[in-house]
C-alpha positions in Angstrom: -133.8 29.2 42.2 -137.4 28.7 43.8 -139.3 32.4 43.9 -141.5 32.5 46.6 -144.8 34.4 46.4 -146.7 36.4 48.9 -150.2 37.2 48.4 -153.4 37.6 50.4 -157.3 36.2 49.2 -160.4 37.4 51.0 -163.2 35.6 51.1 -166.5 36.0 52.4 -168.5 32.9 53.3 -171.7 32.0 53.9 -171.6 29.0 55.7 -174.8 28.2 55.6 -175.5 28.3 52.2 -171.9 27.5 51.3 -171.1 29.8 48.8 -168.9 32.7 48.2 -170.4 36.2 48.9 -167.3 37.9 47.6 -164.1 37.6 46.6 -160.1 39.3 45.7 -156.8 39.0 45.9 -153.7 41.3 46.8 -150.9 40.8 44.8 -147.3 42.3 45.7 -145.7 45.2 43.2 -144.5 43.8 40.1 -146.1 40.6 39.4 -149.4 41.8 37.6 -148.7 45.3 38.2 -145.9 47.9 38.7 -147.8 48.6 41.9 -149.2 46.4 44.5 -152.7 45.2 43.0 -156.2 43.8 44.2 -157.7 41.7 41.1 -160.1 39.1 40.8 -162.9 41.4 42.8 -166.2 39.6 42.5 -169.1 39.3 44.3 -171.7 36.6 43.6 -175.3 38.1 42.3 -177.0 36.8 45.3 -175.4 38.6 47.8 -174.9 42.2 45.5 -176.5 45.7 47.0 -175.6 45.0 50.5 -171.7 46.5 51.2 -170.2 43.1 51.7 -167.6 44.1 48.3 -167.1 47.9 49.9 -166.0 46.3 53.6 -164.2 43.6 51.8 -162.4 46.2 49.4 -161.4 48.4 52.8 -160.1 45.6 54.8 -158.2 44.6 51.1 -156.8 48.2 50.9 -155.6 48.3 54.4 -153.8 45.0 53.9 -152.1 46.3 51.0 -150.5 49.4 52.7 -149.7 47.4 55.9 -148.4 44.2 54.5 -147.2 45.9 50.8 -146.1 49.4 51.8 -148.8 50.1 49.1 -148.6 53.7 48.2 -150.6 52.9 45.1 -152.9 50.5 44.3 -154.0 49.0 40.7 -157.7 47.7 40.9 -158.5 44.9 38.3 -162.2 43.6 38.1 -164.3 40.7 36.1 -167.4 41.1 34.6 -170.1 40.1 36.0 -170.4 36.1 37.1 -171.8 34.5 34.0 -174.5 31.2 34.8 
């Protein structure tokens, strides 16, 4: 039997520079988790100190209740990007 994920990534882009700015995921209940989690939060030095993680992290948490039903929510993070 093929299992079928469903999971949502945000990124933000800069396009001009073509990097990442920031980064997670939203993983349904039960696969990392007994709750619906957001894991692999990072956000590249660079672009630190200016709210781009906070907005992404709303938009992340809003996802999870609409798309999830996400009455609670495990956050996982990564240490800072090593060079």
């Amino acid at each position: 039997m093929e299992r079928i994920l469903s999971l949502f990534i945000f990124i933000f882009l800069d396009e001009i520079a073509d990097e990442i700015m920031c980064y997670c995921r939203i993983l349904p209940r039960g696969l990392s988790y007994p709750e619906v989690s957001i894991g692999r939060v990072l956000t590249n030095e660079k672009y630190r100190k200016k709210g781009l993680a906070r907005k992404m992290l709303l938009q992340a948490i809003e996802v999870a209740k609409e798309r999830f039903k996400a009455k609670e929510i495990t956050i996982g993070a990564q240490n800072y990007l090593k060079e």
